[in-house]
N, C-alpha and C positions, 0 to 999 in steps of 0.2 A: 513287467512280466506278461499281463494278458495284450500287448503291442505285438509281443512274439508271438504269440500262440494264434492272435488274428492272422500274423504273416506269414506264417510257418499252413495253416488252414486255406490261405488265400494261395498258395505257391501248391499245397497240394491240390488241391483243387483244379487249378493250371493243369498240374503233370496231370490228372486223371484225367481232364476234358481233352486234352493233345492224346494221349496214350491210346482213348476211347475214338478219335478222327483219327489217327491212324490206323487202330486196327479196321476200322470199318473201309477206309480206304484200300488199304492188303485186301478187304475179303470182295470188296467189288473191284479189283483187278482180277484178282483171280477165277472169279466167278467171266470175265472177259475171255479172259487166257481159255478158259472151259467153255465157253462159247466159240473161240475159234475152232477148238480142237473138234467140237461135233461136225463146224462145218468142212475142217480138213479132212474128218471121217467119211462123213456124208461123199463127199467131193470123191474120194480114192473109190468108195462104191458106183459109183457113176464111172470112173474113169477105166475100170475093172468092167463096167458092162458093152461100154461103145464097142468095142472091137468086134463083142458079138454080135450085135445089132449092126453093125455094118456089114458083115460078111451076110448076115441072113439078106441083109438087102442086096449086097452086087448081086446075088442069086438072082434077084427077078431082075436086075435093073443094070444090065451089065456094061449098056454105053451111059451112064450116067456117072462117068471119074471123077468129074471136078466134085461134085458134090462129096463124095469119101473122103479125095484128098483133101477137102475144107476141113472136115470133119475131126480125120486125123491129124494136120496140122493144130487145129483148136485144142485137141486132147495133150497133144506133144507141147504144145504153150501152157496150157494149163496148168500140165506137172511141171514142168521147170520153170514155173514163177514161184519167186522167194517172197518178193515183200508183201504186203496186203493188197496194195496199191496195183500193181503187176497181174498177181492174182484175182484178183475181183474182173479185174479188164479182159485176161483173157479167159474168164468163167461167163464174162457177157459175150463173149462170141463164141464159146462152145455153144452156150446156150441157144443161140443164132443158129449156129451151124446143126445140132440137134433137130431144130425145128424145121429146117431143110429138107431134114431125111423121111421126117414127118410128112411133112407137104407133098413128097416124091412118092411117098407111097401109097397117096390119096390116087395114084394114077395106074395103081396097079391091082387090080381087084384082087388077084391069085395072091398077092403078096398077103393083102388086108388080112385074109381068110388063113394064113398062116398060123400053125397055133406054136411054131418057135416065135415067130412075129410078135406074134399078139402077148405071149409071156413074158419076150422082151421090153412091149413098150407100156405092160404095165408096170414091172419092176422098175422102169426106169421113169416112171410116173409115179411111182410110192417114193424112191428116191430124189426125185423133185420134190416133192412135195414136203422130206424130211430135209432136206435142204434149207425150204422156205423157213419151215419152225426154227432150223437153225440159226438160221441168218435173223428171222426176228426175235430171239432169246439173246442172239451177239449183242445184236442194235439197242436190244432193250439194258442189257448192263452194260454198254457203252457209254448210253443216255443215264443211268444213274451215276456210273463213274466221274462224268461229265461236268455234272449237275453238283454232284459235290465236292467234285476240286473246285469248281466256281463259286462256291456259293460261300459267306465271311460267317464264320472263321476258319473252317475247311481250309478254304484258299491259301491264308498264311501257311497251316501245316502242310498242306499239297507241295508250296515253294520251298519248304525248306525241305522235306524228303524228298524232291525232286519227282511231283506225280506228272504226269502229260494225261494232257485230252488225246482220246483215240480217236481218231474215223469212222465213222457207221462204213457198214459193208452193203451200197446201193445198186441196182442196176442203170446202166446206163441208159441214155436216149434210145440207143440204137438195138436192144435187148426188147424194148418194149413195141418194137417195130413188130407188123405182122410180114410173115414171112410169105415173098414172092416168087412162084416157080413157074417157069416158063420152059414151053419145048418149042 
């Protein structure tokens, strides 16, 4: 009789240690999922402000096209990227192209001294910026999701509920470039 009650203890014990890695697994996906969606947030406030910020620019800078169209091309990539992957890449060349418009208007004193200007490019500089926390609160439960579907015994329960490792959301080579402009 106490054979069963050992085995009956040792089995529950089991279901509670699994029951207890899975929930903790649901709650650092979820806590991901809620990571993206700030950066999807963040991302649509940015994508809401460029249009202004370009128009306030062709104002002073009216033979300088290619630079907008980059701009709005990047913005128009941006929103119609689905997967993560897609997204993050053309979020590094908005980012690029942003920095452009930047650089261009280092060459326009009257622009500088704009105060639609200047409201734009700090809003859109608190928005970078909430961005970034974004992206590092994703990375950061990415890394913990990560870390515990790897790690034994996690890992068995990961395989059998079918958990995946996600992606950090990084900038590329070419994002970390400083930006060249030339007349």
């Amino acid at each position: 009789m106490s054979t069963v009650w050992v085995l009956l203890g040792i089995v529950g014990a089991l279901v509670v240690a699994v029951i207890a890695v899975y929930n903790s697994l649901i709650t650092l996906k979820n806590k991901c999922e809620e990571g993206w969606s700030d950066i999807d947030t963040q991302l649509k406030r940015r994508y809401d402000l460029i249009p202004n910020l370009v128009e306030t620019v062709k104002g002073y800078a009216k033979h300088e096209a290619s630079t907008f169209e980059n701009v709005t091309k990047a913005r128009t990539m941006a929103m119609s990227a689905t997967s993560m992957q897609d997204k993050e890449q053309a979020e590094n060349m908005l980012t690029g192209a942003l920095k452009s418009i930047f650089a261009l208007a280092e060459n326009y004193p009257e622009l500088k001294a704009n105060e639609n200007f200047l409201n734009l490019q700090t809003t859109l500089k608190e928005i970078e910026e909430h961005i970034q926390m974004s992206r590092r609160y994703y990375n950061a439960t990415v890394r913990d999701l990560n870390t515990k579907i790897e790690i034994f015994p996690n890992n068995l329960v990961a395989n059998v509920f079918n958990f995946k490792k996600r992606d950090f959301f990084q900038a590329d080579e070419k994002e970390k470039e400083n930006v060249k402009v030339t007349f």
